[in-house]
Structures are given as C-alpha cells and as structure tokens.
C-alpha angles and dihedrals in degrees: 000000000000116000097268109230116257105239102178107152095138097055095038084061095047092049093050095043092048088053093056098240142132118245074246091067107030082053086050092055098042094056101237136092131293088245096042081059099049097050091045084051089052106041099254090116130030115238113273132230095242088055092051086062100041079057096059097037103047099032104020076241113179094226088191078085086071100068125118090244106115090037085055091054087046094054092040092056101033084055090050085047084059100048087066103116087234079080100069098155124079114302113244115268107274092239087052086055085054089055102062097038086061101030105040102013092162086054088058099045073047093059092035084054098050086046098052084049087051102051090043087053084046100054094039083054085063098060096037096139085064089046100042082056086053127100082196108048115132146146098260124144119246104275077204097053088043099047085050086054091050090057082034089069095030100067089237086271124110112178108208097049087045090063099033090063087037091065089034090059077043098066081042100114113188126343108016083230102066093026089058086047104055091049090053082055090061088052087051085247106134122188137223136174129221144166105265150125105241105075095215133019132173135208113193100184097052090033091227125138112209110204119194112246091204083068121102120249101256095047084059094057093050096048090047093054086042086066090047090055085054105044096035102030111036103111086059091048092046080051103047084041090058097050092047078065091212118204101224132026087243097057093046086050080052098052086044093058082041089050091046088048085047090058101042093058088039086051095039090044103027108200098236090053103035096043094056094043081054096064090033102062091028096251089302096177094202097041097051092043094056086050102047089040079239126140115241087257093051086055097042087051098043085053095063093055107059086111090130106148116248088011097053114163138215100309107238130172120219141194150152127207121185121237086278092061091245113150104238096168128014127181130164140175093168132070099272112091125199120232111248091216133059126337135344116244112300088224092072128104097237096078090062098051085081086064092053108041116199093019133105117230115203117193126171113230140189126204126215096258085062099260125146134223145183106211134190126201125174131169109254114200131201125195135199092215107220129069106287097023120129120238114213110219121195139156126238128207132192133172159150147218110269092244088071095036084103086069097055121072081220093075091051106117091016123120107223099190095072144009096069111154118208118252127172136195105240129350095236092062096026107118096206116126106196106030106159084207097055109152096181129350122274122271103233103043134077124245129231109195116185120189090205098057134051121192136166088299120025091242139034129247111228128226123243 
C-alpha cells in the first residue's frame, strides 16, 4: 500500500502551544515559513519530513506522537455513531469524518459523547416500566463505558504508572510472591491466605490482605501487586484520576480499580524486560508467560501497551469476547479499530477459538481498507476452582499488521503474500458487497431488492 500522508494539525498545535511558543517562533525553529506553519497547523499540508526531524532534533520530540492513531479511533467510532438508525438521513462523506477528527478533534469526542447519552437514555426508555419504579433513575452516561474510552484514547498506556510499577518490579529481589509481600509490609499491609471464593479481600482497619487459595498462581501474583498499586502508589492514581476529569464518582472508583490493574500487569510484565524477552523469543506468547509466572491473557494484554514513547514496541491489537460474541476488552495500536458496540466480525477466527480449547488458531485477514493482518485467537478458560462453581470461557485475539508478522514465531510456515480472508469492523460500515455473514445492510450503500430473485442476501448492495 502507498505511505499514507501525516496530517497532525491538532497535535502540532498542541505541541507549539505547550512549549510556549508563536506560530513565529515554532516556524522559526522549525526551519520553514510562517504560512507553511499555519496550513500544516491546519491541515492544508501535510507535515513534512524536514519538519519531523526538526522536531526530534530541536525538541527530542518523539515524533511517534505524532501518528494518526488516536484520529483513526475517532473516525472508526464516529462512523459506527452514525450508523445508529436515528440517523436516518446520508451519512457525511468519509473524508469529511477524517476532518473533523483532525480539525476539531474535541467537536467529535463532543458528538461521540452526545451519541453514547443517547443510546444510555434509549435503552433506559426501553425499560421504562423499571425506571419509572426507581427513586434513582436518571440520564446519566455509563461511568463503565466512560472510564473504557478514557484508556481507549489513551492508548492503554499511561506512562507514569508504567514506570512507577517498572521501578516498583525493580525493588522486587527474588520471587515476585514474597518480595511483593515484603514491600506491602512497609506500607503496614499483611497478607494471609484462605480457602475461599472471593479472590481478594481487604480489610483497612486491620491492614490484612486476605488472598484465595482456590486462585491460580498467577492471579495471585497479580492481585498481590494490585494491593501494592493501592497502598504505594495512590497518590499517583488519585492524580492521574484528577486530570482524566470523570463525570461521576462512580465512574472516577471504576478507573481506579482500572489504574491499580494497570499497574499490576505493568509490575508483573515490566516494560524493559518484558520488552526485550518479547523480541527475544519472537512474541512467543507461552514462552514468555512461563517466564514472567503470567496467564496467556495477561501476555496478550501486556503486548498491546508498549506504547512507551522513544522505546514503542510491535503494534499489536487485542481483544476478548465472551461465547456470545460480545467485546469485553479492546484494545489497538494498529489500523484496525474495534466497534464499541455489539460483536466483532463473525469471519474471524476468534469466534472459532471457543471450538479448539488450548490451541492457538492463526488466520490471515484482510480489512476492508485494504489492510492486512496476521491474528491469533486462542479459548481462555477460567475456573472457579471447587464443585458448583462457574467457569467463565472467552476468546482472545492479538494481532498485527502483515509488515511486522517477521517478527512473530506465529508467521513462521505462512505464506504472507496470499490467503487473506476478509474480515470488517461492524456490519453496518462495512463496505463489503457480498458478505455471505451480513447481519444488516451497510450504512453508506443503496440497496436493490428484487422479489424474483433470492440471493445470499435478499437484496443486493449497490456499487458507488
């Protein structure tokens, strides 16, 4: 595919303007007009090389920063807004979408914003009769749904927890166990260990931690480590928590439960290490679980947020859906966007990991923008671990864009030239004509239906 063009207005504004400095003096620096300044600002040129490494060499700017990642999401989920039936008129142009994701990116959180209240007072509406039987019942948006979006846009990295649980795995000597708990001592947190059903419970005002024995050993680790971002690092969570500016209360106790599991993963798999063991056993997910004490999720997870500026790693995307085909996390630093509501594409593969348990499953898949990807998917199974207890099942998938599949023992014996299925993102933007899995027809086609003739589909997608 041809180099796409860097348009980054938005964040070389925000750049210059966090520097303190005109447009007179940022294009001075920079080495280029005034004018040429002001279009690339705007989004009437595209940045140039010369001022990418201007960037680096007058600033140490990461010029990574600079990527289209965050506008992509923007466009993805303002096209699946819009695919919403309320609006029943023409969709706007796509290049007009990219606009304003790159223009006016605060307008468009704005609109994705108004959407997500409207389809929470929709779906109260429905159930008015339970609201209606409610004290409580108000308009307000999902403090769930708000807390995902902030580590949507965040890249699910955020830097100086990253680095906080980095030096904490750091102070770590010896088994991560003992040495987490001797570091929970300092902060007057003891641990103990029962048979029980709750994983992790604890008590403030007798400062013990109380850890399930029926968890797997890795879970204890992680809960461990999730008590050590509480106790050692919660002035740095309450901070990182201020500056997010939640709406509700809820919504701000959710992303601190969000900020400790962050740190946990980032302690358990520090970045450095982890980072390095990553290219040096080719992203071999098993391999680098049994040598970090991690589950396969807690890998696959960790994989997606080496997003670390100036020390990036392998962009991967990640997600899990439940048997229903429901996303439960998403997660991507590549091209290809997951939909924020309802289920991922039923053409890919991981859909099928729930028929082959303990196996990974690779396909080769291709996106409607013409993007290719290896993907992994493999069952991940939970147990409760005593008679009656219920054992959670659901599917992970990671992947990358073909261009880094050299650097993963998965692509080893594939032939990446061919063989790519075709995957989407949602039915309702998905540009395929003659998908045999069509749920509903796309947004931004017109429609033949012919009473004589039954296809497929019982109508035909037109072409533009």
């Amino acid at each position: 595919m041809p180099a796409q063009k860097l348009y980054a207005g938005a964040k070389l504004r925000e750049t210059r303007t966090g520097l303190g400095l005109t447009q007179k003096d940022f294009a001075s620096k920079l080495g280029v007009s005034l004018p040429y300044l002001n279009q690339m600002e705007n989004n009437n040129r595209p940045v140039s090389t010369t001022v990418l490494l201007a960037l680096a060499q007058e600033f140490g700017f990461d010029v990574t920063q600079l990527s289209a990642g965050e506008s992509e999401r923007m466009v993805t989920d303002m096209r699946e807004a819009l695919a919403d039936p309320v609006f029943d008129g023409a969709a706007p142009p796509l290049a007009d979408l990219r606009l304003a994701a790159s223009n006016a990116p605060a307008l468009a959180r704005a609109f994705l914003q108004l959407h997500h209240a409207y389809r929470e007072t929709h779906e109260r509406l429905a159930s008015l009769d339970e609201a209606l039987g409610r004290e409580d019942a108000t308009l307000q948006p999902s403090a769930w749904e708000e807390v995902r979006d902030f580590f949507h846009y965040c890249d699910n990295y955020i830097d100086a927890v990253d680095r906080a649980a980095e030096h904490t795995a750091n102070q770590i000597d010896g088994d991560l166990e003992p040495g987490a708990r001797k570091l929970l001592a300092r902060h007057g947190v003891a641990v103990q260990y029962a048979d029980r059903a709750d994983i992790r419970e604890f008590n403030a005002k007798s400062g013990v931690l109380t850890l399930s024995t029926r968890a797997a050993p890795e879970t204890r680790r992680f809960q461990l480590l999730v008590q050590l971002g509480l106790a050692g690092q919660n002035d740095l969570l309450e901070a990182t928590l201020d500056l997010a500016r939640f709406r509700t209360d809820e919504a701000r106790a959710i992303a601190k439960i969000g900020l400790a599991n962050y740190f946990a993963g980032a302690a358990l798999l520090p970045y450095t290490a982890f980072q390095h063991a990553a290219v040096e056993t080719r992203h071999d997910l098993e391999r680098l679980a049994d040598r970090f004490g991690a589950s396969i999720e807690q890998v696959a997870h960790r994989l997606s947020t080496l997003q670390r500026p100036g020390a990036k790693g392998v962009p991967f995307f990640f997600v899990r859906v439940d048997q229903a085909g429901t996303i439960t996390k998403r997660h991507s630093a590549t091209r290809l966007q997951f939909a924020r509501f309802g289920g991922a594409c039923p053409l890919w593969n991981v859909h099928q990991a729930f028929e082959t348990p303990g196996r990974f499953l690779r396909q080769l898949a291709e996106t409607p923008d013409g993007v290719r990807y290896l993907c992994l998917a493999r069952a991940v199974s939970k147990s409760g671990r005593s008679w009656g207890a219920p054992t959670r099942r659901y599917a992970i998938g990671l992947g990358v864009e073909v261009r880094h599949a050299g650097s993963l023992v998965y692509a080893d014996g594939l032939d990446l030239t061919q063989g790519f299925e075709p995957i989407g993102i949602s039915c309702r933007i998905c540009e395929r004509r003659n998908c045999h899995q069509r749920s509903v027809p796309p947004l931004e086609r017109r429609l033949s239906v012919d009473p004589g003739t039954r296809g497929v589909l019982p109508y035909t997608v037109e072409e533009v």
